[in-house]
N, C-alpha and C positions, 0 to 999 in steps of 0.2 A: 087536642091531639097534635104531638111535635111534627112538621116537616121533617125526611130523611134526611135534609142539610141541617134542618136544626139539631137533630138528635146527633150528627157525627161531627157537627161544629162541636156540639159542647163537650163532649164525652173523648172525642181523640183529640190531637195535635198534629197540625198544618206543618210539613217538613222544612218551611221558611222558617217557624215558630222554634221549632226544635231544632233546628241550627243557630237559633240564638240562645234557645235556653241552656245547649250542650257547649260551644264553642268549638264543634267542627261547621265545617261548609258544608248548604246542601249538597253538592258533588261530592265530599267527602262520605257523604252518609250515603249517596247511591252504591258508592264504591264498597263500602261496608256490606252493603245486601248483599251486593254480587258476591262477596268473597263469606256469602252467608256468617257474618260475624254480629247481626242483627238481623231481624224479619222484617219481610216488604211493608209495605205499607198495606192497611186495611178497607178503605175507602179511599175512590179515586173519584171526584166532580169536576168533571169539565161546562162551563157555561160560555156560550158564544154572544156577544154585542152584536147587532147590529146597528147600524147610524145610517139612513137613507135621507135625502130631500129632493124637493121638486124638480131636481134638476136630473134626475135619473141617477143619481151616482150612491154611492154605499161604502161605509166600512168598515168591514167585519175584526171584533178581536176577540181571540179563543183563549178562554184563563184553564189552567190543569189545576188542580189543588190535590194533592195526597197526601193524606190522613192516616196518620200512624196510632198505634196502640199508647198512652201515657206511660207505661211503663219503659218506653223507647229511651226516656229521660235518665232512670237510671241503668241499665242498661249500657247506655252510651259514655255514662258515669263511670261504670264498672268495667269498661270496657280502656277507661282513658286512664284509668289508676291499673288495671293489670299486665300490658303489654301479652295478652294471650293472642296465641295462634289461632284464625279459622280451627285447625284439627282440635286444637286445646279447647278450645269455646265447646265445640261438641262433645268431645268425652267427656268434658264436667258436665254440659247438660244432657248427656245418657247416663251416668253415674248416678245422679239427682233423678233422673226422671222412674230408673231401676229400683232404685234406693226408696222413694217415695210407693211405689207398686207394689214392691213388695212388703212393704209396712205397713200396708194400708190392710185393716182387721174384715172390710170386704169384698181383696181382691181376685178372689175364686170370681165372681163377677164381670171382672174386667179382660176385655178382648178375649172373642171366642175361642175358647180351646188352648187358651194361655199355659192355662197350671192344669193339671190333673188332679185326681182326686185327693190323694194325699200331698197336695198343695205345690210340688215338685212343678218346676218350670224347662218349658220345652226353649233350649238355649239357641236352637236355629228361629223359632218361631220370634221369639221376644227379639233378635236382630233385627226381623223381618217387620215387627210389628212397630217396634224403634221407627224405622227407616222412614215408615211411613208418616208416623207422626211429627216426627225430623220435615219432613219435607212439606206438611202443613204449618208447621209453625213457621218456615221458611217463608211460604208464601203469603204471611198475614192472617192467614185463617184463624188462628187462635186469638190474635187479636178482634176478632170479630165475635166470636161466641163465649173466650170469660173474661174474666173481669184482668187479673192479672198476665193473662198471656206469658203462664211459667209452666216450668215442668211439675210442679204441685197442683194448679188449678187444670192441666191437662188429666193428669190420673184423676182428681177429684169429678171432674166431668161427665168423664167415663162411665166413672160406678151411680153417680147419682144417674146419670138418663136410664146406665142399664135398671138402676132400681126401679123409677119409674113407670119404664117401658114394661115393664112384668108388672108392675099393679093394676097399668091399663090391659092387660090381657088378662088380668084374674079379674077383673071387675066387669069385662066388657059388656056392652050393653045391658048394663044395669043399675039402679041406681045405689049411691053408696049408703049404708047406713051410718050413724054416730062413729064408731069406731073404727072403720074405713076412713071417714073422714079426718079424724085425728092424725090416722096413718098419711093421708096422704096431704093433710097441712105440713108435717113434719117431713116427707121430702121434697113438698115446696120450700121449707126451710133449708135444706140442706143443699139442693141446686141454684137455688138464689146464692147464697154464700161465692157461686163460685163462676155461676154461669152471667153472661154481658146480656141487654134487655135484647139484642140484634136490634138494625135500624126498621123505621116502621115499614119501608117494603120489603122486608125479610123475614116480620113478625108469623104470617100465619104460615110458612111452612116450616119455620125454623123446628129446632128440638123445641126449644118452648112453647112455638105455637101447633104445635102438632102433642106434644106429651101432657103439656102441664098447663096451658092456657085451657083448652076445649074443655079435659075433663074437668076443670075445677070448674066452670061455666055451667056443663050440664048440669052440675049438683050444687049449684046455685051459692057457690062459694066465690063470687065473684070479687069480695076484699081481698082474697089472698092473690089476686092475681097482680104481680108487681107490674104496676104501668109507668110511664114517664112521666118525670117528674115538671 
C-alpha cells in the first residue's frame, strides 16, 4: 500500500517542478491562480525538521510542497501560445464544458433537474450549475478526483457516479447475480476511464470508495477494483 506522499509524489507535480518544466516562475504561476487563468494546486505537504542536542537548543525548518494536477503542463503550455484573457480562458472552458453536456447520449443524467423531460435545458439553472463547477475546478478539486482535470472528464464524472450511484440503489442490499455483475464491471470500466485513484487517506470516503470500491468487495469482485500501482 502507497503512503499519501507517495501516491501524490508520483501522480502530481511539485510547483518548483512545473516552473521548470513550463518556463514561468513559481510566483508567476501563483499569480496565474489568482487571476484563475489555471487551477490551485491539489495537494499541499507541509513537513517540519527538527534538529535538537544536548545542549538544549533546536532548529526547526518547515518545507510547503504544492502539488498540482499533470495536466498544469499543458495547460500552462496553452496558455503561453494563446495570450487569452482570464474572462477568455472561462468562456472557452464553459463553451467546452456546455458543448461536451450536452453531447453527451446520457446527459438526462447529469446535475439534478438540468434538462427536462424532452431533453430541453433550464438556461438560468446550467449558469448556475456552471458556476459551481467553475469554482471547483478553480480550487484543484478536479485535479484531485479525474484523471485529466478538463471540462470533458468533469461531465464524464458526473454521469458515470450518477450511473453508479442508481445501481447501488437498485441492488441494495443484495447480492448481485452474473448479469448485474457484468453491468456493474462495465461502469467500473467507464469511471475508471475518467475518474483519479484519490490519495490513500481519501480513498474510503471518496466517490470511489464509497460507490465503486465497497460494492465490488461485497460481491467478491475484488480484481476489478483499481488499486495503486
Amino acid at each position: 500500500m502507497k503512503t499519501d506522499q507517495q501516491y501524490i509524489r508520483e501522480h502530481y507535480i511539485e510547483l518548483n517542478e512545473l516552473a521548470e518544466k513550463t518556463g514561468f516562475s513559481a510566483i508567476e504561476i501563483l499569480e496565474l491562480i489568482d487571476k484563475k487563468v489555471i487551477p490551485n494546486y491539489s495537494y499541499a505537504i507541509q513537513t517540519t525538521e527538527t534538529i535538537s542536542s544536548p545542549l538544549l537548543d533546536e532548529s526547526v525548518t518547515v518545507k510547503d510542497e504544492r502539488y498540482f494536477a499533470k495536466s498544469h503542463v499543458q495547460k500552462l503550455e496553452q496558455y503561453k501560445r494563446s495570450d487569452g484573457t482570464p474572462e477568455i480562458i472561462k468562456d472557452i472552458f464553459k463553451q467546452n464544458f456546455i458543448s461536451h453536456l450536452q453531447q453527451h447520449p446520457d446527459k438526462m443524467l447529469a446535475y439534478n433537474n438540468l434538462f427536462d423531460s424532452d431533453a430541453g435545458i433550464d438556461d438560468q439553472l446550467l449558469n448556475e450549475t456552471f458556476e459551481k463547477e467553475w469554482q471547483h475546478y478553480c480550487n484543484g478539486v478536479y485535479g484531485i478526483c479525474t484523471i485529466n482535470a478538463d471540462e470533458k472528464d468533469i461531465v464524464e464524472k458526473e454521469i458515470a457516479v450518477k450511473k453508479i450511484v442508481a445501481f447501488n440503489k437498485q441492488y441494495e442490499n443484495r447480492l448481485l447475480n452474473e448479469t448485474a455483475k457484468e453491468e456493474l464491471i462495465k461502469l467500473n470500466e467507464a469511471f475508471n476511464k475518467v475518474t483519479a485513484l484519490f490519495a490513500p487517506y481519501q480513498r474510503k470516503t471518496s466517490s470511489r470508495g464509497k460507490y465503486v470500491d465497497k460494492i465490488l468487495e461485497e460481491n467478491h469482485l475484488n480484481d476489478w477494483i483499481k488499486n495503486y500501482d
